[in-house]
C-alpha positions in Angstrom: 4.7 14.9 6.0 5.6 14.1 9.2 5.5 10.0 10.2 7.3 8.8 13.2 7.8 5.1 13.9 4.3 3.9 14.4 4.0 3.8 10.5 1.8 0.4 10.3 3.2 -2.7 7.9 4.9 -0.6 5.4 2.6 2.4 5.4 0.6 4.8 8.4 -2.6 2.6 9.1 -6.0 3.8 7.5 -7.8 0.9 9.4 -9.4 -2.2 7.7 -13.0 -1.3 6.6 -15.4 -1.6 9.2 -19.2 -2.5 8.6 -19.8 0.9 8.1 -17.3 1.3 5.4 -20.0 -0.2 3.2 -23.0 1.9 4.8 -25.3 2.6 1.8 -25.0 6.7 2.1 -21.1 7.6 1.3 -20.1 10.4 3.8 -19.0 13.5 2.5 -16.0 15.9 4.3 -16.4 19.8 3.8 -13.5 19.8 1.7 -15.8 17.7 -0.8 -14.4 14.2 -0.3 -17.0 11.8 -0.7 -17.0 7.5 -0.6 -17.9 6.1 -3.1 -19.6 2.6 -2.2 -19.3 0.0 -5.1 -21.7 -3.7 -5.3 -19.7 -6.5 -6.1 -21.6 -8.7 -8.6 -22.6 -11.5 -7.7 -20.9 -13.7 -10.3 -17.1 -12.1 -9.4 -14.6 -14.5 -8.6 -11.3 -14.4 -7.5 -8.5 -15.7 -9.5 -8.3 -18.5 -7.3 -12.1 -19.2 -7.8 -12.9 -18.0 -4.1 -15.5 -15.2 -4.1 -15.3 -12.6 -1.8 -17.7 -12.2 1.4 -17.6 -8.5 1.3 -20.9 -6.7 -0.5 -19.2 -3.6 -1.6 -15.4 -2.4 -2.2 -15.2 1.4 -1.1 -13.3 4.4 -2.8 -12.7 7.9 -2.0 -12.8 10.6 -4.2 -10.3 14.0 -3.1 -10.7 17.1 -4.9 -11.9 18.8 -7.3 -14.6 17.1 -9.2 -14.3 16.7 -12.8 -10.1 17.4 -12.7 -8.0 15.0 -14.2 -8.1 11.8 -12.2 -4.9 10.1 -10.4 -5.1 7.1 -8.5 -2.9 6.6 -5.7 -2.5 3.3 -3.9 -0.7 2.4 -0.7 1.0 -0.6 0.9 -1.2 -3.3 2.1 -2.3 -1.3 5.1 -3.2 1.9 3.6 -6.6 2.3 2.0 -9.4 4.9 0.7 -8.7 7.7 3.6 -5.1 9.3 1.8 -5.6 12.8 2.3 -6.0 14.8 5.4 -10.1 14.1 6.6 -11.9 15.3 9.6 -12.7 11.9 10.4 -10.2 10.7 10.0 -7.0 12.0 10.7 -3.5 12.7 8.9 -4.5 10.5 5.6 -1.5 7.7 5.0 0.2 10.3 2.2 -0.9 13.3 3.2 2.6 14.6 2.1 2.4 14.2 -1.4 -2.1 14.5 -1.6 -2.9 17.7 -0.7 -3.6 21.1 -1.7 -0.4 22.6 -3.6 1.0 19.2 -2.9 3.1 16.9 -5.2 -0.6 15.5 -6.0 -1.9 18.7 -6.2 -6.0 18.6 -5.2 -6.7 21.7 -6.7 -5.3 20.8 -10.0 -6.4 16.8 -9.7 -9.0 14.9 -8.6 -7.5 11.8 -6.4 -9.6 8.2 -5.9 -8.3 5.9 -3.7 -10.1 2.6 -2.4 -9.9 -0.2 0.5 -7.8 -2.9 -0.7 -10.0 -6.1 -0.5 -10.7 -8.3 1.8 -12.3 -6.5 4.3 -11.5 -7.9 7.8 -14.8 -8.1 9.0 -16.1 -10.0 6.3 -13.1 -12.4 7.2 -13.6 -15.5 8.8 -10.8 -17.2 7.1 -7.9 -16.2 5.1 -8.6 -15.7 1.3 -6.1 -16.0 -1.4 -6.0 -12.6 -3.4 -3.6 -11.6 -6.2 -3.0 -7.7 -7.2 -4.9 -8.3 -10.4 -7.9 -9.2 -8.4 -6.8 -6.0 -6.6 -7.0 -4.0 -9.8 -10.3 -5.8 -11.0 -11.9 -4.2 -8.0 -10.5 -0.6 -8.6 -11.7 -1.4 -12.4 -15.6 -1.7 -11.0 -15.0 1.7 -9.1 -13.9 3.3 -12.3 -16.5 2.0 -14.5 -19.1 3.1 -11.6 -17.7 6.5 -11.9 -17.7 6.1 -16.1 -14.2 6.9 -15.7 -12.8 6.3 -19.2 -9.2 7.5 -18.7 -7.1 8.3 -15.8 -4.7 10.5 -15.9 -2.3 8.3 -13.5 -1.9 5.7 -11.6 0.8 6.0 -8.6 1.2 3.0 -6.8 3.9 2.4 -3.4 4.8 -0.6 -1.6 1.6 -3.3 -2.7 0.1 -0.4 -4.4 2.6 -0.5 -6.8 2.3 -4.0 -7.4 -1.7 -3.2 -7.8 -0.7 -0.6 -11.1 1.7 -3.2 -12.4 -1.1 -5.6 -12.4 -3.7 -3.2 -13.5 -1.2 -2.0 -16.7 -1.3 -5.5 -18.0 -4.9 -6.1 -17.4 -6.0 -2.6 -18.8 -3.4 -1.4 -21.0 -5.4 1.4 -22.6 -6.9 2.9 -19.4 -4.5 5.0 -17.5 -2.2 7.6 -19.3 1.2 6.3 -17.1 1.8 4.7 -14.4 4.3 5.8 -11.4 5.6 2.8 -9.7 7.6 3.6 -6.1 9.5 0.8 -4.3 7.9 -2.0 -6.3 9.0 -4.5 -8.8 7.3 -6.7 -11.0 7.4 -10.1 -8.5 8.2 -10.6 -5.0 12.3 -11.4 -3.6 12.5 -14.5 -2.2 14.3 -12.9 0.5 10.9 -10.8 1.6 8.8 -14.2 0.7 10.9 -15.5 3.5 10.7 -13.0 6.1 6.8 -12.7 5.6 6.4 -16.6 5.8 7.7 -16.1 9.1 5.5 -13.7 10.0 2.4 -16.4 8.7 4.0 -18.6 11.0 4.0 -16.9 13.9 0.4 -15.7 13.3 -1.2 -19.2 12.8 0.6 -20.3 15.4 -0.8 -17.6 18.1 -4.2 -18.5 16.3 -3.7 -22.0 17.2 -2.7 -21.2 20.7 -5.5 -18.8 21.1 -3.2 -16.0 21.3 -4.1 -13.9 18.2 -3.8 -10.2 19.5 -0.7 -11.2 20.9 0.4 -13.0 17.4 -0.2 -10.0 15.4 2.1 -8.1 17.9 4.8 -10.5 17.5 4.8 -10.7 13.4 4.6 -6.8 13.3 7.9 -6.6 15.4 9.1 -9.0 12.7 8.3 -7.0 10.4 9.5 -3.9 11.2 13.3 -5.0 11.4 12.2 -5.4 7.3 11.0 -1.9 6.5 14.1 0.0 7.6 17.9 0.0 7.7 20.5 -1.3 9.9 22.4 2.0 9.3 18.9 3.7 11.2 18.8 1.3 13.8 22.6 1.7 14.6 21.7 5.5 14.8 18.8 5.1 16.6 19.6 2.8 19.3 22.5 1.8 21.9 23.2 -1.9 22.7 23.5 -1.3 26.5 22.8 -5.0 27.3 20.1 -6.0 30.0 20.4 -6.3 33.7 19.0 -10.0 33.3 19.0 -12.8 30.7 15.9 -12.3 28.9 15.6 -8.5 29.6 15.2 -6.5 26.5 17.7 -3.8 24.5 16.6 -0.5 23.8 15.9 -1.6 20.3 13.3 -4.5 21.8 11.2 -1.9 24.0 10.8 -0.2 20.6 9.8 -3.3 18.3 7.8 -4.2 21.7 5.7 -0.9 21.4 5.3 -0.8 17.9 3.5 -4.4 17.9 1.3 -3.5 21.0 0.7 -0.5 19.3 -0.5 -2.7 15.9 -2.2 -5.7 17.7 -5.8 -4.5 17.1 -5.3 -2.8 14.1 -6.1 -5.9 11.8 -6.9 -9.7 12.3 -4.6 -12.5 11.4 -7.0 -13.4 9.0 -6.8 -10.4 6.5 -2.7 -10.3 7.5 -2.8 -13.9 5.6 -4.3 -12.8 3.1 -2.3 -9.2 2.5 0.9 -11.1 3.0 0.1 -14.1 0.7 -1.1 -11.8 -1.7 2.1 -9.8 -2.0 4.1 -13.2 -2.5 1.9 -14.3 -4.9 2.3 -11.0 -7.1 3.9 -11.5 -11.0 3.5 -9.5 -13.9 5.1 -9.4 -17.3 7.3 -6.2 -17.9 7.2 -6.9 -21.3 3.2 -7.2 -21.3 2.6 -3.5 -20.1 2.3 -1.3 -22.5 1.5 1.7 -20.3 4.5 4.3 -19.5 6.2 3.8 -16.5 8.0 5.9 -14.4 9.9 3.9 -11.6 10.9 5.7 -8.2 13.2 2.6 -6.2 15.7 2.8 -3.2 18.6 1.2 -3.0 18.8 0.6 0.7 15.3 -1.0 0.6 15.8 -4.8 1.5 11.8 -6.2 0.7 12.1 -4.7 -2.9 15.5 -4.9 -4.3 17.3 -2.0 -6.4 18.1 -5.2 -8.7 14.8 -6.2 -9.2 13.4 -2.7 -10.1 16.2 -2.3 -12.5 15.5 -5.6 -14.1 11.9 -4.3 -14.3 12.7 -1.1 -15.7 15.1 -2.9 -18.2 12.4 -5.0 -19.4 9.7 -2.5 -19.6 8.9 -1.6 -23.2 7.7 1.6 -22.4 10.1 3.2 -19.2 9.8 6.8 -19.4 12.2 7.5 -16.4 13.5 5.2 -13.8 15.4 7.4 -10.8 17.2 5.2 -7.8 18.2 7.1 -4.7 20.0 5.8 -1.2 17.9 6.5 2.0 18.5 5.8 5.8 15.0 4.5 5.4 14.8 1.3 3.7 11.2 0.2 2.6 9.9 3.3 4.6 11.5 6.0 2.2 8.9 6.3 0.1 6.7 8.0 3.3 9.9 10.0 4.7 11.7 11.1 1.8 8.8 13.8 0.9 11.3 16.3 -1.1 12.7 13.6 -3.1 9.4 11.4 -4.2 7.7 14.8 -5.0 9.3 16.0 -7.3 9.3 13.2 -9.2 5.6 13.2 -9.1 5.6 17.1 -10.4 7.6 16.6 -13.0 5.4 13.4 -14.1 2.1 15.6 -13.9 3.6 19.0 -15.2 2.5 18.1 -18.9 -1.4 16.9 -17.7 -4.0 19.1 -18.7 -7.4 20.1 -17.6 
């Protein structure tokens, strides 16, 4: 897979839903992915008591129908659209989902789904925890009667999301692959994204909020990759003027215009809250694990993902690799990550 810089929070944007996300009639591509368009009962609350605005949460399904069934989830940008579309583009992980692929869709059937909250259902921030995360995905399985899944491979948030949904539903997914994810957030990333909050509420306040979800995303990216790429990447030939940007401002400049309509400050609150907020207990999930970590990635630690795999009761593999590409490796380091997944799905049959 090929993904150049304007990779969006820690993964390629798939877009917040729109309204018609939740159109009644799922769409359908030629290659035979469908949506799949799920009511939220009425009674569901969040763990924080909120309920959500939002009707429906949406999944799609990729493949071939009645395969084995993999989940795959994303960082808190990516969503239903994984695989290549017609519609829709590249797919976030079109890399590793695809025909012959790592996450082979002519061997598996692949369901992904819009993380909650929906940004235009948002009129405020909501606070949202990755078990509420995996509670939704649950209502899309038992729509689909789905009473096992053959995996669950989560990245960034989405690994966070099959933590949370191997303590809630121990018995439902054959293993879980966790990538550059641990079982609670670094204080270190806490404080960056805080930042980032900041700066949003305070361009919401000044009536600025295009222009504040610019700013935090320039933030942000100095988090997802290395200082070793950005000394490769970029000279330090200083300005003409006080004030005038580096090389390496120009391109956090572009990458935030390029990102300022892409969500709302409100569902960025909620996202980032929601991937502070994250804790499992390693010794709770029963599930096997196999952990994929990095250890130049600063917003997940290589120590926290080797306390997690030290604590897990059931760690089938745990594989660590450096990477120029921090956070981000999991998207660029194609060759690596899949064959790790092969050799997780060699053994899973028809």
């Amino acid at each position: 897979m090929t993904l150049d810089e304007t990779a969006l929070l820690e993964e390629p944007d798939c877009r917040t839903a729109t309204a018609e996300t939740f159109a009644p009639t799922p769409t359908r591509d030629r290659g035979g992915a469908r949506d799949i368009i799920v009511p939220i009962p009425a009674d569901f609350r969040l763990t924080s008591g909120e309920q959500l605005k939002q009707p429906n949460v949406a999944g799609r399904l990729h493949g071939r129908a009645g395969a084995p069934l993999v989940v795959v989830a994303g960082g808190i940008s990516a969503g239903r659209f994984v695989h290549r579309t017609e519609t829709n583009g590249l797919g976030w992980w079109s890399g590793a989902v695809s025909v012959r692929g790592p996450i082979d869709l002519s061997r598996f059937q692949v369901l992904a789904v819009d993380f909650a909250p929906g940004a235009e259902f948002l009129d405020a921030p909501v606070t949202i925890t990755t078990h509420d995360q995996a509670r939704l995905l649950a209502l899309v399985l038992n729509h689909l009667k789905v009473e096992r899944v053959a995996a669950f491979v989560g990245c960034s948030y989405g690994g966070m999301v099959a933590l949370a949904f191997g303590e809630l539903y121990p018995e439902w997914a054959d293993q879980l692959i966790v990538v550059s994810a641990a079982h609670r957030a670094h204080p270190q990333a806490t404080a960056w994204r805080g930042i980032q909050r900041r700066i949003l509420q305070f361009a919401v306040a000044a009536g600025r909020p295009e222009e504040g979800v610019a700013l935090a995303r320039e933030l942000a990216m100095t988090t997802y990759r290395t200082a070793e790429e950005f000394h490769d990447r970029f000279e330090t030939t200083p300005p003409q003027a006080v004030g005038g940007p580096y090389p390496v401002c120009d391109y956090l400049t572009a990458r935030g215009q390029a990102y300022r309509t892409h969500t709302t400050p409100a569902r960025w609150l909620s996202m980032s809250d929601s991937l502070d907020r994250h804790t499992v207990t390693p010794e709770a999930i029963s599930t096997p694990v196999t952990l994929i970590g990095f250890t130049s990635d600063r917003l997940v630690p290589i120590d926290d993902i080797r306390e997690l795999a030290a604590r897990l009761p059931t760690l089938w593999r745990f594989v660590e690799a450096p990477s120029l590409y921090g956070h981000d490796a999991f998207l660029k380091e194609d060759a690596f990550v899949g064959d790790i997944l092969r050799a997780a799905f060699k053994d899973i049959k028809a």
